[in-house]
N, C-alpha and C positions, 0 to 999 in steps of 0.2 A: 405524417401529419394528418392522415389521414383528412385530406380536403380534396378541393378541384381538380388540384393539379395531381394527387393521385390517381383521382375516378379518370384522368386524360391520359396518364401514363398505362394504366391497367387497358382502357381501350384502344391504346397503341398496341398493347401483345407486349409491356414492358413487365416483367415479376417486381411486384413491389412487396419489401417485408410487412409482415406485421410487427412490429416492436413499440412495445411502450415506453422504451427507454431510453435516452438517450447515448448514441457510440461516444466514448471517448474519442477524442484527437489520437491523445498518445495511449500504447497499451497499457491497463492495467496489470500491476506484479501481485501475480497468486499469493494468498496467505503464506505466511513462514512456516512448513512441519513445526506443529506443537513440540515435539525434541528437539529441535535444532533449535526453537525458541529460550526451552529453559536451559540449554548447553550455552548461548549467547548470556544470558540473564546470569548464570554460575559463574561465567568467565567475567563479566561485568565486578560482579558482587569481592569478587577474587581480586581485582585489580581496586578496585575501592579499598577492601580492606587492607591493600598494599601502602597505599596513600595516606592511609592515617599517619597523622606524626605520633611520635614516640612521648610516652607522659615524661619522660625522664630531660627531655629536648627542651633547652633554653631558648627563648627567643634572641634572636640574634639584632641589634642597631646596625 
């Protein structure tokens, strides 16, 4: 925050960071590998096209 209570902390002999950014709480999860991205996206696309109904398929009451 760079304020008072840093310039007190630094004159105690405490290391304070320099960060302009906010820490998360909880960790951030690294990007997905760009392959392991379009291997999830193929598998996705694959099971979509699973799902389609059949033109020949009646509706059923």
């Amino acid at each position: 925050m760079n304020g008072e209570s840093d310039t007190i902390a630094q004159r105690a002999g405490v290391e304070v960071r320099e960060t302009r950014r906010p820490i998360p709480a909880e960790p951030v999860e690294p990007p997905p590998d760009p392959e392991q991205k379009l291997e999830e996206e193929r598998q996705e696309a694959a099971a979509d096209d699973a799902e389609e109904p059949r033109a020949d398929a009646e509706p059923t009451d």
